[in-house]
SETI-755550 format. One record per residue (C-alpha): residue in one letter; x, y, z. Coordinates in steps of 0.02 Angstrom, whole numbers, padded with zeros to 5 digits, always signed. Layout:
<rozas>
AXYZ;...
</rozas>
This chain:
<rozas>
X-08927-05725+01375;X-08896-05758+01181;X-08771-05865+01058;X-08649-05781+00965;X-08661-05920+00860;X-08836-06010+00855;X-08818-06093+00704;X-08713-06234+00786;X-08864-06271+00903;X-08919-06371+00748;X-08771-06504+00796;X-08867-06547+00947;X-08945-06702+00878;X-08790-06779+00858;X-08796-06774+01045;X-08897-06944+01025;X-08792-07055+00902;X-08684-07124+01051;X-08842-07175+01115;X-08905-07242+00976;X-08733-07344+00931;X-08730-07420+01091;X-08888-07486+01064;X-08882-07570+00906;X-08723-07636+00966;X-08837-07719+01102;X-08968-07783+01000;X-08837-07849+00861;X-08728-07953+00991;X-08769-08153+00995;X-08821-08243+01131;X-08689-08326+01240;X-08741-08541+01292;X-08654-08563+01456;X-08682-08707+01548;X-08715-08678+01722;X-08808-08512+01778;X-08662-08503+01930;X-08542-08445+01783;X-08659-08311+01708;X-08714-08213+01880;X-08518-08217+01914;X-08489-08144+01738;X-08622-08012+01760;X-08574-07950+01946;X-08701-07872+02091;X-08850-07809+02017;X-08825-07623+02017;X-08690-07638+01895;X-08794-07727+01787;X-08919-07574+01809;X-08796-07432+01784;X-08721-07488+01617;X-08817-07343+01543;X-08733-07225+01642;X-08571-07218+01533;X-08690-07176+01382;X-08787-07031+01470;X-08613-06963+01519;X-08561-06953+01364;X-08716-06893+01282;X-08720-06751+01393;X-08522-06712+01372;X-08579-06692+01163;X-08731-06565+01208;X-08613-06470+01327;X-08482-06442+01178;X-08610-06412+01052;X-08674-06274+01178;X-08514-06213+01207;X-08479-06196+00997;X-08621-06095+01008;X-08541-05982+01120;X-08688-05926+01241;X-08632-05762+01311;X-08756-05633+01423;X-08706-05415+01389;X-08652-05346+01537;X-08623-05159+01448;X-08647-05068+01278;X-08548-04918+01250;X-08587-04829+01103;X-08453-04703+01039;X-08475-04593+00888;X-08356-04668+00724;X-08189-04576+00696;X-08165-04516+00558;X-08204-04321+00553;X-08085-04178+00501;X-08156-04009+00501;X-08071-03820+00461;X-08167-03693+00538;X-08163-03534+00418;X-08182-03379+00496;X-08223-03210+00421;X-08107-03088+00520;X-08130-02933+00421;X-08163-02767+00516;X-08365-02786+00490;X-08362-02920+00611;X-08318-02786+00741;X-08501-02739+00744;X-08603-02769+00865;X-08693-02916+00875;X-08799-02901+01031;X-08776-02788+01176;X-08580-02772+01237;X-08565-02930+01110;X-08452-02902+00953;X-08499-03033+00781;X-08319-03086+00805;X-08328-03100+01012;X-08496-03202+00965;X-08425-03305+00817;X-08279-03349+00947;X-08371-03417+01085;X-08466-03503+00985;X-08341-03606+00869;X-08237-03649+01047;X-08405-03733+01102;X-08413-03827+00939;X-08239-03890+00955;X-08274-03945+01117;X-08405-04067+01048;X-08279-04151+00889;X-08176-04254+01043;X-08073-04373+00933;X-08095-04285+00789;X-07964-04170+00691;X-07998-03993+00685;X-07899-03862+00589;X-07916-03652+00580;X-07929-03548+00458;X-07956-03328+00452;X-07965-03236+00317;X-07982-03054+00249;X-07929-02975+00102;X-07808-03150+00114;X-07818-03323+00199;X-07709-03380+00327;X-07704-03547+00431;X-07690-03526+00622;X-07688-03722+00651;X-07674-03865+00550;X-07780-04002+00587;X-07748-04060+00752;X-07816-04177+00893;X-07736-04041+01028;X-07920-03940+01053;X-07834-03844+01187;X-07707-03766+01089;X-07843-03743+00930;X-07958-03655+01060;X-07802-03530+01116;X-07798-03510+00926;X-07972-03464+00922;X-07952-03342+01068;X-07827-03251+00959;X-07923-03210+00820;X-07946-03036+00799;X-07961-02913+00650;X-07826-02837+00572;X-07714-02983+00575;X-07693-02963+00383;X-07758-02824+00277;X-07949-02791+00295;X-08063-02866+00157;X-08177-03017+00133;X-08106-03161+00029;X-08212-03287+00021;X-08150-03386-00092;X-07965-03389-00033;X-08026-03439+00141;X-08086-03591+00076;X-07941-03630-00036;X-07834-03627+00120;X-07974-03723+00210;X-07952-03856+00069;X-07766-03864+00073;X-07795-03945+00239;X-07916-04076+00203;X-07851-04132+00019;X-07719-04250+00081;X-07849-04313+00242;X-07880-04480+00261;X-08039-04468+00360;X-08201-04519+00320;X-08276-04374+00307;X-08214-04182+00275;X-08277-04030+00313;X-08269-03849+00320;X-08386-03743+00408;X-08353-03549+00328;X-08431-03421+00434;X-08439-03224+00369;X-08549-03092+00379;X-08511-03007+00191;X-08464-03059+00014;X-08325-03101-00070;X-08231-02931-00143;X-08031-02989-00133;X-07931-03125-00189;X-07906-03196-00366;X-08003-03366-00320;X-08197-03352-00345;X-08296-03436-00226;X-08395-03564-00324;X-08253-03611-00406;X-08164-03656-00257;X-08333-03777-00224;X-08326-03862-00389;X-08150-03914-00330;X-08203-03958-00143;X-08347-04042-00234;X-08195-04136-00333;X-08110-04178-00191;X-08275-04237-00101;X-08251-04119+00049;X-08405-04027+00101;X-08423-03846+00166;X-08560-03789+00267;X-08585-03606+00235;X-08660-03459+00374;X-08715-03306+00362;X-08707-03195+00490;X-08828-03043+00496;X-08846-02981+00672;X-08801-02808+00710;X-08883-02635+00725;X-08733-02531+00679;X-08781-02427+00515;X-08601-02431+00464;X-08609-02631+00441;X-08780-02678+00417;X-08766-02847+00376;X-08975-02817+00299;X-08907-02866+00092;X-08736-02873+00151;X-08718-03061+00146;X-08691-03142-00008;X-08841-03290+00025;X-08864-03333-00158;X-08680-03377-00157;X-08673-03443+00011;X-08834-03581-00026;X-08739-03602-00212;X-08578-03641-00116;X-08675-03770-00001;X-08766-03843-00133;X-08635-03894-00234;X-08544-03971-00108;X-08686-04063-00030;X-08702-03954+00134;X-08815-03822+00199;X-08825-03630+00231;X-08867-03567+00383;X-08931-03404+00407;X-08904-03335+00585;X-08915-03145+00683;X-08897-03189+00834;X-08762-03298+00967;X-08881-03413+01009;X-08958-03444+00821;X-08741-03465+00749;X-08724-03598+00914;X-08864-03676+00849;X-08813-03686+00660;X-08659-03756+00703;X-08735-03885+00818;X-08844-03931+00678;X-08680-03961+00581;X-08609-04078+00725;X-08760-04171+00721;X-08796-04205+00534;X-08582-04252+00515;X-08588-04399+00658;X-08748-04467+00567;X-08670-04467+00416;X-08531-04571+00483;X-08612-04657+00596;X-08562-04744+00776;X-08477-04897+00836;X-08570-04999+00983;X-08479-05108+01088;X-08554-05225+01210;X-08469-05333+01357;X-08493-05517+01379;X-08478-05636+01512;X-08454-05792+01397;X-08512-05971+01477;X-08412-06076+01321;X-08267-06097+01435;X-08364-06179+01566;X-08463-06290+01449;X-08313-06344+01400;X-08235-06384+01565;X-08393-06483+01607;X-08376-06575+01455;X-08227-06637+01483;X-08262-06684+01650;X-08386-06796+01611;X-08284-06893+01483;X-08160-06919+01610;X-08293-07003+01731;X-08334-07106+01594;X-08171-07157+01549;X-08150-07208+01723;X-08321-07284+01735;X-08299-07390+01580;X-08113-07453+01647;X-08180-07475+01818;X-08356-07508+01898;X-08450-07525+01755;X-08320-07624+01656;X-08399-07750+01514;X-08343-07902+01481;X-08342-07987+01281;
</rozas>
């Protein structure tokens, strides 16, 4: 058990001025002459009166502790719940251009790979935003950012090469990336831009499309991916990492470098990670709260003193 509010439990000594008043009330009152002794045993009543004419006092003394308690609202956690803090939109970028047809690993296409691997990562942003973004030789959203995963992850099954004219720009896939995050409200903003080349279409340079996500205080998370065996894309010098890291850098992310399925699901799980502990989480925790009580007690015990002090243990002047 705990206080919400301990503090208050400083009041308690007040508890005791009732106490105290009554007896300096006592002490100060003058002696009464009477002259025959008959007059002053009828005046005072049976004896157990005369012994319970503290009892008024103690009721009241304890009514004060139990509302001083009760301020202090003593409460004992029956659950925490601790959720990760909303507040996330991501674009996932994805490099669709016909090099990502190579294989990957055995019957496993970059692309096929890339796929299953972003609809896992979706999977883990539940209550956060995510939008989609391919691009080739030009950029072209497939969702805006949405809280409907299902329908983002049919969008995700969709992507294939060849939807627009083959080529590798970079740099426009993140400009449309960006045109979906300027106008977010949400904590934080990212864009995780996977390809396996370098930037040869498009009229918008990479880096300078980071100095303006850097502007707009959006990060992007850059990967490279280099698996595959197939001479025609050999992905060995064909990723652009100096650019990739220079892209990451300047918009306070990280490049991953992956060649395999499992390595890209584990890049992107890094990503997950390092955005909820940059937000942060919310904990919330259950109470039963005893204040109620206290109080009801409280009063109860002024109301057998009230009755007390007009009743049994009445005083006379």
């Amino acid at each position: 058990m705990n206080f919400a509010a301990p503090v208050l439990l400083y009041l308690l000594p007040l508890a005791a001025l009732p106490a105290a008043w009554g007896l300096l009330r006592t002490r100060g009152r003058p002696a009464m002459a009477l002259a025959e002794l008959g007059v002053a045993r009828a005046a005072a009543g049976s004896s157990w009166r005369t012994r319970l004419q503290w009892a008024p006092g103690l009721l009241r003394t304890l009514a004060i502790v139990a509302i001083v308690v009760a301020l202090a609202r003593p409460r004992e956690g029956l659950a925490i719940t601790v959720l990760p803090e909303e507040g996330i939109d991501v674009v996932v970028a994805l490099d669709a251009s016909s090099s990502m047809e190579a294989e990957a690993q055995s019957g496993t296409t970059r692309l096929a790979a890339a796929r299953a691997v972003v609809e896992d990562f979706v999977a883990t942003l539940e209550g956060d935003r995510v939008g989609l973004v391919v691009f080739q030789s030009r950029a072209l959203a497939l969702s805006p950012l949405t809280l409907d995963h299902k329908a983002l992850t049919r969008a995700v099954r969709n992507v294939r090469s060849g939807l627009l004219p083959d080529g590798t720009a970079i740099g426009l896939g993140m400009s449309e990336a960006l045109n979906l995050l300027r106008d977010s409200p949400a904590r934080s903003r990212v864009v995780v831009l996977l390809t396996d080349g370098q930037n040869n279409a498009g009229e918008v340079f990479p880096v300078d499309a980071a100095q303006i996500a850097s502007t707009l205080n959006i990060r992007i998370y850059t990967i490279g991916f280099t698996g595959g065996a197939d001479p025609r894309f050999n992905a060995t010098g064909g990723v652009d990492e100096a650019t990739l890291k220079n892209i990451a850098t300047i918009t306070d992310a990280e490049y991953y470098n992956t060649s395999t399925q499992q390595e890209l699901a584990a890049a992107y799980e890094a990503i997950s990670d390092q955005e909820r502990s940059r937000v942060g989480e919310r904990e919330f925790t259950s109470f039963a709260e005893f204040a109620p009580w206290l109080v009801l007690a409280a009063l109860s015990l002024l109301v057998v003193e009230a009755v007390l002090r007009a009743t049994a243990l009445r005083r006379y002047p």
